[in-house]
mmCIF file of the C-alpha atoms, coordinates in Angstrom:
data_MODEL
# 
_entry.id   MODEL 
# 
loop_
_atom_site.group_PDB 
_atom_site.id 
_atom_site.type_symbol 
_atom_site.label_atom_id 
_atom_site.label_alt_id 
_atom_site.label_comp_id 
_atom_site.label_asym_id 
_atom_site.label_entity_id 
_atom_site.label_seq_id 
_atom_site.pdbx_PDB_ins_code 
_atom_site.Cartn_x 
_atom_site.Cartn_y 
_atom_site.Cartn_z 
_atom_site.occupancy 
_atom_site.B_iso_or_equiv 
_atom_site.pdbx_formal_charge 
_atom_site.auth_seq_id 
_atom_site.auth_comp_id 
_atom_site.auth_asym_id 
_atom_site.auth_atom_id 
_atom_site.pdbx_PDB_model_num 
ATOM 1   C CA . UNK A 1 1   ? -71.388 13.150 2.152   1.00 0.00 ? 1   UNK A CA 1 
ATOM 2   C CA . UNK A 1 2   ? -69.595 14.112 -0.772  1.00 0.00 ? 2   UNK A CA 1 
ATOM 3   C CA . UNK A 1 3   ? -72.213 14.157 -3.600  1.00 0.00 ? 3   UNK A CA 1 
ATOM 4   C CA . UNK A 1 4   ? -70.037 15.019 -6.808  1.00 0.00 ? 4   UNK A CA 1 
ATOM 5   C CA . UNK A 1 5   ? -70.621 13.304 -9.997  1.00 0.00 ? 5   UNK A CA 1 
ATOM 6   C CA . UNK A 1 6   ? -67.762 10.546 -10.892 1.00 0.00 ? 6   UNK A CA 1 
ATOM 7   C CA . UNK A 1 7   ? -67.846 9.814  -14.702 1.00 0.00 ? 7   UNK A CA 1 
ATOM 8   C CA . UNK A 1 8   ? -64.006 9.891  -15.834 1.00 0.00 ? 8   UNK A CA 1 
ATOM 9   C CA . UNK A 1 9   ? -62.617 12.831 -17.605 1.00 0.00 ? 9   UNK A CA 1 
ATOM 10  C CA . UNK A 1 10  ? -62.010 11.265 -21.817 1.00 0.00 ? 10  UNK A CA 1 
ATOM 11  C CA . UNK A 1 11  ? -58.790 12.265 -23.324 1.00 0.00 ? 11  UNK A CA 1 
ATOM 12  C CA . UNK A 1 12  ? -60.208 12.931 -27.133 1.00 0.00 ? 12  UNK A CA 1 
ATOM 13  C CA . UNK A 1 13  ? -63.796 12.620 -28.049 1.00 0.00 ? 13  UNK A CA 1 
ATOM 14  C CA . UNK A 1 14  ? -67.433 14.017 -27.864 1.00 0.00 ? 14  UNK A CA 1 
ATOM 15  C CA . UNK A 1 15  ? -69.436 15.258 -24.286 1.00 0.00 ? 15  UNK A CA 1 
ATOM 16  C CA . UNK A 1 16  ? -73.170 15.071 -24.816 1.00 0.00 ? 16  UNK A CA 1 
ATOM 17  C CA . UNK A 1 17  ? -74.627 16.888 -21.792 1.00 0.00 ? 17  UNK A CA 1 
ATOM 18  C CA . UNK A 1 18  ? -78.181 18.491 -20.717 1.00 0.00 ? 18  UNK A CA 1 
ATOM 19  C CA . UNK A 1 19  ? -79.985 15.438 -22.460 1.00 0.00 ? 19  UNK A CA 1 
ATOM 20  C CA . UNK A 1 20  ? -83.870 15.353 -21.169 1.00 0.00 ? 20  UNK A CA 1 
ATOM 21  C CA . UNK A 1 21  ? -83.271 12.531 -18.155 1.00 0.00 ? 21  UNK A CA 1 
ATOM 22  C CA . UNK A 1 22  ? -83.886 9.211  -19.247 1.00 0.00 ? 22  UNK A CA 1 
ATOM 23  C CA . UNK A 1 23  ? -83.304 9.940  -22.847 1.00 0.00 ? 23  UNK A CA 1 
ATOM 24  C CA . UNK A 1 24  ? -79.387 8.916  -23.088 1.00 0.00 ? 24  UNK A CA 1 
ATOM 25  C CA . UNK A 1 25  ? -80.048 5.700  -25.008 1.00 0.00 ? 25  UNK A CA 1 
ATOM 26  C CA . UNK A 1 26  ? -82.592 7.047  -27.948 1.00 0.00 ? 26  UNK A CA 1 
ATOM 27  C CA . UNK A 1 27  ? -79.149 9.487  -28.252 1.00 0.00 ? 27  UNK A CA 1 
ATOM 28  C CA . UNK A 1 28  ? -77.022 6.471  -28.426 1.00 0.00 ? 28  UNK A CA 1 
ATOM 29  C CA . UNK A 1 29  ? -79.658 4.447  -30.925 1.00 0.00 ? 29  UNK A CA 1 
ATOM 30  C CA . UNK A 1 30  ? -79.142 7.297  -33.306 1.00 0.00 ? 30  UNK A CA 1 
ATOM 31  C CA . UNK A 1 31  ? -75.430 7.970  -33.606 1.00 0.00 ? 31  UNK A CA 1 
ATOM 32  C CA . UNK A 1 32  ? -73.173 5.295  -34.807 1.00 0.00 ? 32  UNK A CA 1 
ATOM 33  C CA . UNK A 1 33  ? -70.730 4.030  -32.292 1.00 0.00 ? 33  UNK A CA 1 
ATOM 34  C CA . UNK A 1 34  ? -67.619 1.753  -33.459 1.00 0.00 ? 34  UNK A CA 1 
ATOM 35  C CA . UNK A 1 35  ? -65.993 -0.597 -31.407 1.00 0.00 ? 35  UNK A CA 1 
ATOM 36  C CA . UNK A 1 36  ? -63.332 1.930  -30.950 1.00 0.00 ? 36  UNK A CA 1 
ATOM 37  C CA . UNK A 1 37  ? -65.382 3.624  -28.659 1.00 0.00 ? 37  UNK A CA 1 
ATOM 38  C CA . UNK A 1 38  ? -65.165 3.569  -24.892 1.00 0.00 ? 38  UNK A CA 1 
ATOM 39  C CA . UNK A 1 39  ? -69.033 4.908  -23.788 1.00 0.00 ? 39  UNK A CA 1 
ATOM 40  C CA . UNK A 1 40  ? -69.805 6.525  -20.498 1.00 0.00 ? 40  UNK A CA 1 
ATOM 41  C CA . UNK A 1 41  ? -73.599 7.403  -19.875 1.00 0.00 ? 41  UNK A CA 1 
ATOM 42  C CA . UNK A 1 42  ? -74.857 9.416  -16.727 1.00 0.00 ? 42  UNK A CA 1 
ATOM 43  C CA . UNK A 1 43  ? -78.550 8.716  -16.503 1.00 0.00 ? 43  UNK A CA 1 
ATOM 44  C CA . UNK A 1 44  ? -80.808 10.959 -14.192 1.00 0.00 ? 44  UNK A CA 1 
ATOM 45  C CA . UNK A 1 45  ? -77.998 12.781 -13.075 1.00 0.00 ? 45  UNK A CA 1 
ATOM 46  C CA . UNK A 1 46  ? -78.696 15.988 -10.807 1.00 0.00 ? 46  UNK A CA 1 
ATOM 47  C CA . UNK A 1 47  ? -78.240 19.114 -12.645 1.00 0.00 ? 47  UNK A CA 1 
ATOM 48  C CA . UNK A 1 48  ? -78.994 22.749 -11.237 1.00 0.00 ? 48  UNK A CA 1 
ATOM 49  C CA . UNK A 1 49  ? -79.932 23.919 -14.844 1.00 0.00 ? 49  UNK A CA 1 
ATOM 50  C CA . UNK A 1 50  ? -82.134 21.150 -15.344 1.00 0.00 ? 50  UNK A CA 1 
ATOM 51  C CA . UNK A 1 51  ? -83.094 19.534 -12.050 1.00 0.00 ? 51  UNK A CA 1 
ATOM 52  C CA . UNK A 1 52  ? -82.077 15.785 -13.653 1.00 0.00 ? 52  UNK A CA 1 
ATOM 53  C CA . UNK A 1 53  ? -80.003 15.101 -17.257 1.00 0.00 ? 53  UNK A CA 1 
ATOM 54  C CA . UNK A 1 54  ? -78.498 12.410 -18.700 1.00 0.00 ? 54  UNK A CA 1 
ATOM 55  C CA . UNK A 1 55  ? -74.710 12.872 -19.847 1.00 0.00 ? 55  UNK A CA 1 
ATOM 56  C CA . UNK A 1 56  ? -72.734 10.490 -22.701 1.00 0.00 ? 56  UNK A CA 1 
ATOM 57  C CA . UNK A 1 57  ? -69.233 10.885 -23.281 1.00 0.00 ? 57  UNK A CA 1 
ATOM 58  C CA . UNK A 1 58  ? -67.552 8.986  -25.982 1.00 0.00 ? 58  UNK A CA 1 
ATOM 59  C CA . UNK A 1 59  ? -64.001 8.532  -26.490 1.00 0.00 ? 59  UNK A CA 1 
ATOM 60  C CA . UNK A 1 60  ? -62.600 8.793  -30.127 1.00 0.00 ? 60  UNK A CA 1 
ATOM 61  C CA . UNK A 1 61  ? -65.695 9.952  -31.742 1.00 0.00 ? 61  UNK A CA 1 
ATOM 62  C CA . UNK A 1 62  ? -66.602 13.232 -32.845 1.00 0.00 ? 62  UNK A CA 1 
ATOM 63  C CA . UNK A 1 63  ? -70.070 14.082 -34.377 1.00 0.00 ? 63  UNK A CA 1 
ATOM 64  C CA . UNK A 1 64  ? -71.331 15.023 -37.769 1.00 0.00 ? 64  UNK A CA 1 
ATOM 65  C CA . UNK A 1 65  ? -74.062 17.911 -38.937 1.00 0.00 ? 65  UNK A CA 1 
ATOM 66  C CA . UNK A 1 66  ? -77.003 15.045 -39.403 1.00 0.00 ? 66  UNK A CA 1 
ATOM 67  C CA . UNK A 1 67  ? -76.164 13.210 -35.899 1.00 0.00 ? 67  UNK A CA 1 
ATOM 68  C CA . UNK A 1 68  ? -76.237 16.650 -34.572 1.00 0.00 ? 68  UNK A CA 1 
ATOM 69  C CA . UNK A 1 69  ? -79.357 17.200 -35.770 1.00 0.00 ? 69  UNK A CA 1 
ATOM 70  C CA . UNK A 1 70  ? -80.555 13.970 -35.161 1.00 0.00 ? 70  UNK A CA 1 
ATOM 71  C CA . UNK A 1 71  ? -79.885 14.737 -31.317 1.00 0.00 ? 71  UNK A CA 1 
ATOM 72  C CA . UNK A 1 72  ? -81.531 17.911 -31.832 1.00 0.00 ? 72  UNK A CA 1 
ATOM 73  C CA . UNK A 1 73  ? -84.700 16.145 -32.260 1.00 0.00 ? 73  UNK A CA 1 
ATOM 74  C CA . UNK A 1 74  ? -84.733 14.354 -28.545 1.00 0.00 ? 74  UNK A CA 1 
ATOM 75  C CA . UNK A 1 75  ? -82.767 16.447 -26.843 1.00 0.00 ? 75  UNK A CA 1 
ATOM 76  C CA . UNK A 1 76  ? -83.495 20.549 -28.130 1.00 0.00 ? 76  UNK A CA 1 
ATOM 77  C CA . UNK A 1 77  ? -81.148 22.184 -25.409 1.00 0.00 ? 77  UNK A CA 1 
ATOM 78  C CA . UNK A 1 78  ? -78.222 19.200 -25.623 1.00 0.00 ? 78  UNK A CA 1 
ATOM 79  C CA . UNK A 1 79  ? -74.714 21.083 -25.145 1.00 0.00 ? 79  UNK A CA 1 
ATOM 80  C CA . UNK A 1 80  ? -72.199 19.532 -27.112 1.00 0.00 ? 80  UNK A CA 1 
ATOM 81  C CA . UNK A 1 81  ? -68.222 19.492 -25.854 1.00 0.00 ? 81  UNK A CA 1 
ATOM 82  C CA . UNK A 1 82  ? -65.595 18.419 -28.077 1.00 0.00 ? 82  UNK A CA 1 
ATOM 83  C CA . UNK A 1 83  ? -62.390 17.654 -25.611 1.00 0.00 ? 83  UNK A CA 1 
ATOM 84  C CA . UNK A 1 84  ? -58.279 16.877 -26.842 1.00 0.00 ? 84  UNK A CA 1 
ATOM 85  C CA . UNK A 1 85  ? -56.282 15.693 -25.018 1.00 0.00 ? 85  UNK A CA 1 
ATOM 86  C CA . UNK A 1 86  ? -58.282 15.996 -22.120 1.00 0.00 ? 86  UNK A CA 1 
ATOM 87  C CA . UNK A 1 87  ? -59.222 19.642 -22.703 1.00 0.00 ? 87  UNK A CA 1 
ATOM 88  C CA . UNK A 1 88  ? -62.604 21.517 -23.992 1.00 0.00 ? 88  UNK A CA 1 
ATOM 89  C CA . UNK A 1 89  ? -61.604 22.951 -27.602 1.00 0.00 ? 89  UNK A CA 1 
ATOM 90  C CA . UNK A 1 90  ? -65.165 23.680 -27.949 1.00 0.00 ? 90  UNK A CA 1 
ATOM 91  C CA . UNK A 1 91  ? -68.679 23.782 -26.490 1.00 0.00 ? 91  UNK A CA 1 
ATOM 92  C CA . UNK A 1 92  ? -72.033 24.605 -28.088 1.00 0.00 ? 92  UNK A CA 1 
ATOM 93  C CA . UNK A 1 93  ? -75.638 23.825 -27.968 1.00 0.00 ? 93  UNK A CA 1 
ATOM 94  C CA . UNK A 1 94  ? -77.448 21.666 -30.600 1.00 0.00 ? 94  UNK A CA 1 
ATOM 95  C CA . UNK A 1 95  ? -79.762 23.779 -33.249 1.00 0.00 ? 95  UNK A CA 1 
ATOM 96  C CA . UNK A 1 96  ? -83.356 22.221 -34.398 1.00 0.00 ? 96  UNK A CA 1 
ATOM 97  C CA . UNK A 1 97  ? -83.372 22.775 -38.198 1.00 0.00 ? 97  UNK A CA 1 
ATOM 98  C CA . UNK A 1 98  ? -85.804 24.892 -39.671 1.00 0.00 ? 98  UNK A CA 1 
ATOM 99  C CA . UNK A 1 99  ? -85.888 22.230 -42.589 1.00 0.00 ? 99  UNK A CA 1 
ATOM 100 C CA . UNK A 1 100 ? -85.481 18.524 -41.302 1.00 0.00 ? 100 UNK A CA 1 
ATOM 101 C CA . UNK A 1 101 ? -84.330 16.628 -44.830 1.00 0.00 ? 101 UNK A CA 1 
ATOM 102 C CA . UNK A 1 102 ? -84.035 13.247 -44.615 1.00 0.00 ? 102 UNK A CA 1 
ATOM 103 C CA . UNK A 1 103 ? -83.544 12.523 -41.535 1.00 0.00 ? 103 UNK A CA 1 
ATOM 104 C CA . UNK A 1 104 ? -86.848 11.848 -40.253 1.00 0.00 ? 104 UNK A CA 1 
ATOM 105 C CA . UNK A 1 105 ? -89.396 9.635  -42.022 1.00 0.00 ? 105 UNK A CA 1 
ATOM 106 C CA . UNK A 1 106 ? -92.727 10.355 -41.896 1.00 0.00 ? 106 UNK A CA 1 
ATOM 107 C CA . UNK A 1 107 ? -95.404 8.895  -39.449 1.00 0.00 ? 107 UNK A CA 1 
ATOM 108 C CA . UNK A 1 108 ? -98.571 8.586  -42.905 1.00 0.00 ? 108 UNK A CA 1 
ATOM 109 C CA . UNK A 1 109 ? -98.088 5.221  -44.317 1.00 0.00 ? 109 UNK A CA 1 
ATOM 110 C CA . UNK A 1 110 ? -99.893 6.986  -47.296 1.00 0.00 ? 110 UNK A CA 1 
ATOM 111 C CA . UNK A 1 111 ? -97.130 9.550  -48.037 1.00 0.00 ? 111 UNK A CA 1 
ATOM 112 C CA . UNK A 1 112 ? -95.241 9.697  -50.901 1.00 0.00 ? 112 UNK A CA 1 
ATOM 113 C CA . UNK A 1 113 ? -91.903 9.549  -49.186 1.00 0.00 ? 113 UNK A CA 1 
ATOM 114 C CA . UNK A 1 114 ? -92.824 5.762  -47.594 1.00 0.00 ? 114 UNK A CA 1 
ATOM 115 C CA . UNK A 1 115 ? -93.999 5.000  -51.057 1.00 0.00 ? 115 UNK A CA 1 
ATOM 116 C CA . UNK A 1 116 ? -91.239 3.902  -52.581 1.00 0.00 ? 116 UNK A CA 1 
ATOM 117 C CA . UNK A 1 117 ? -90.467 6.729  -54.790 1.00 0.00 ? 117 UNK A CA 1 
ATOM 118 C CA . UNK A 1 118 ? -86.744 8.497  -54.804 1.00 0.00 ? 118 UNK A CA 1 
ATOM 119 C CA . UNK A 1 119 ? -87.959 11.422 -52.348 1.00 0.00 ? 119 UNK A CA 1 
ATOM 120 C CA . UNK A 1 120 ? -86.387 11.860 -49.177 1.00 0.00 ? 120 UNK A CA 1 
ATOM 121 C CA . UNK A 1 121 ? -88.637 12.833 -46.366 1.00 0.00 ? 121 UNK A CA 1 
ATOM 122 C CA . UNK A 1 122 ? -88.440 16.978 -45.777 1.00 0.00 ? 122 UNK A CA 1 
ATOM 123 C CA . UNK A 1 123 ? -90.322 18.482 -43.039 1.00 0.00 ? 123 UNK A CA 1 
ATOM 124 C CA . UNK A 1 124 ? -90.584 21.964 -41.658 1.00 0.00 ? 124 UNK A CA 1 
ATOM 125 C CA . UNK A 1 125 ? -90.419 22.579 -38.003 1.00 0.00 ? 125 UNK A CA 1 
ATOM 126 C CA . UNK A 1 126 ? -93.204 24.254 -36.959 1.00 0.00 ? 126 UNK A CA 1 
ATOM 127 C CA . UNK A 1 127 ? -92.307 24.380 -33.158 1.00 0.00 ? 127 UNK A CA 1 
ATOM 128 C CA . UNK A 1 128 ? -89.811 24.055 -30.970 1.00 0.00 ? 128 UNK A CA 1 
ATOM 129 C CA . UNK A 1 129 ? -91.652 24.024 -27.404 1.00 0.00 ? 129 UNK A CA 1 
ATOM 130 C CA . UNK A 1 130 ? -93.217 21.329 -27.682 1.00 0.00 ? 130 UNK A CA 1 
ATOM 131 C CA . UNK A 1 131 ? -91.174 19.703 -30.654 1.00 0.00 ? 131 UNK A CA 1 
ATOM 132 C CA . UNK A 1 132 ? -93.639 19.751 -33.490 1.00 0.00 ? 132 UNK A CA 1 
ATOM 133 C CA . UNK A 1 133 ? -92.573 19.041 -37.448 1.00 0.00 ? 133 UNK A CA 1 
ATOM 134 C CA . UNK A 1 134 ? -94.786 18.885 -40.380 1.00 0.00 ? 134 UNK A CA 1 
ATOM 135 C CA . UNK A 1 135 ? -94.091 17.168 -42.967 1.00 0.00 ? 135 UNK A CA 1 
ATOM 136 C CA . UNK A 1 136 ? -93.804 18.962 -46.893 1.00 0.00 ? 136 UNK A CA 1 
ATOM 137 C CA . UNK A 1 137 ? -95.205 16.642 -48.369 1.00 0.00 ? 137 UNK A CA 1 
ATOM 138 C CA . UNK A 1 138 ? -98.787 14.951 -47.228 1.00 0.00 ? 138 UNK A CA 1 
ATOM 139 C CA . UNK A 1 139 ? -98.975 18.039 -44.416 1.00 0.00 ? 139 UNK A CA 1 
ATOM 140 C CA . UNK A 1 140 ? -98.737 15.751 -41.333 1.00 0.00 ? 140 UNK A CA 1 
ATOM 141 C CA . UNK A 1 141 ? -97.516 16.974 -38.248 1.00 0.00 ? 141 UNK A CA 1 
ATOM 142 C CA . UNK A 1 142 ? -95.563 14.877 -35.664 1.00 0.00 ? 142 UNK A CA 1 
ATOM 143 C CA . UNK A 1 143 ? -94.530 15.951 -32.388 1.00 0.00 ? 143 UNK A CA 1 
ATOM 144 C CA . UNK A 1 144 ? -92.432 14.613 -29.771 1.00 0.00 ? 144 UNK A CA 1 
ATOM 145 C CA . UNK A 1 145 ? -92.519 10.541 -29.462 1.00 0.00 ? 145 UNK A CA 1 
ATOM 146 C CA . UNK A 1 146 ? -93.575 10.611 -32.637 1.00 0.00 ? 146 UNK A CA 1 
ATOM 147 C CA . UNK A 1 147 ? -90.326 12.453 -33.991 1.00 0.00 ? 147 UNK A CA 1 
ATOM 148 C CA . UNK A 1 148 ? -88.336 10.325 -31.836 1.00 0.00 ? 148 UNK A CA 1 
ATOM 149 C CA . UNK A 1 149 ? -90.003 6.589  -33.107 1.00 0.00 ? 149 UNK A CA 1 
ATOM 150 C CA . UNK A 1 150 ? -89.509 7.743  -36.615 1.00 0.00 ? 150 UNK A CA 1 
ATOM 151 C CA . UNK A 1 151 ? -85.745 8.925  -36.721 1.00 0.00 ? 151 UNK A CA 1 
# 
């Protein structure tokens, strides 16, 4: 039985790969896809490295520093690819940010960043394994789901 995974190769774009399986689509709800761009997701795919992943590839698009870090944030060991014309010009791994600035907003309704004032939401990352952040300003920590629900 020939048990090889069958997602087409994309000519230019962006490989998203070693995603925490079943987490493809908080990926996708965070970076901004056009209509340009042709999606393929591989959800609960069998990895050796991981046992399952989920995989995105998306054709045309190539990421910026904040949706990097964004992905960070769900998925700490994502490997990013960049392919041309059908080749890998580049791979590397996502970083978590030591200082998460704006990105995230924080879970206190009592804050002063969900207050209405012209602050932007800083927090510090306090661990990676598990994922926890706390925030600057009102000393809050959020970890995991939280981070994820709030980005």
């Amino acid at each position: 039985m020939d048990r090889t995974l069958k997602i087409s190769k994309i000519k230019d774009g962006t490989v998203i790969d070693h995603i925490p399986a079943g987490k493809a689509l908080k990926v996708l709800n965070i970076i901004n896809i056009g209509e340009n761009n042709s999606i393929s997701i591989g959800i609960k795919v069998p990895s050796n490295k991981m046992r399952e992943k989920d995989v995105i590839k998306i054709e045309n698009r190539f990421l910026e520093k904040i949706e990097l870090d964004k992905i960070a944030m769900i998925a700490p060991n994502a490997s990013i690819s960049i392919i041309k014309n059908y080749d890998i010009i580049e791979k590397f791994s996502v970083d978590l940010p030591q200082k998460i600035i704006g990105i995230l907003k924080c879970n206190n309704q009592n804050c002063i960043t969900n207050a209405g004032e012209p602050v932007n939401s800083e927090f510090n990352l306090v661990s990676s394994n598990p994922l926890t952040v706390k925030c600057v300003y009102c000393k809050r920590e959020m970890a995991d789901n939280e981070i994820i629900n709030n980005l």
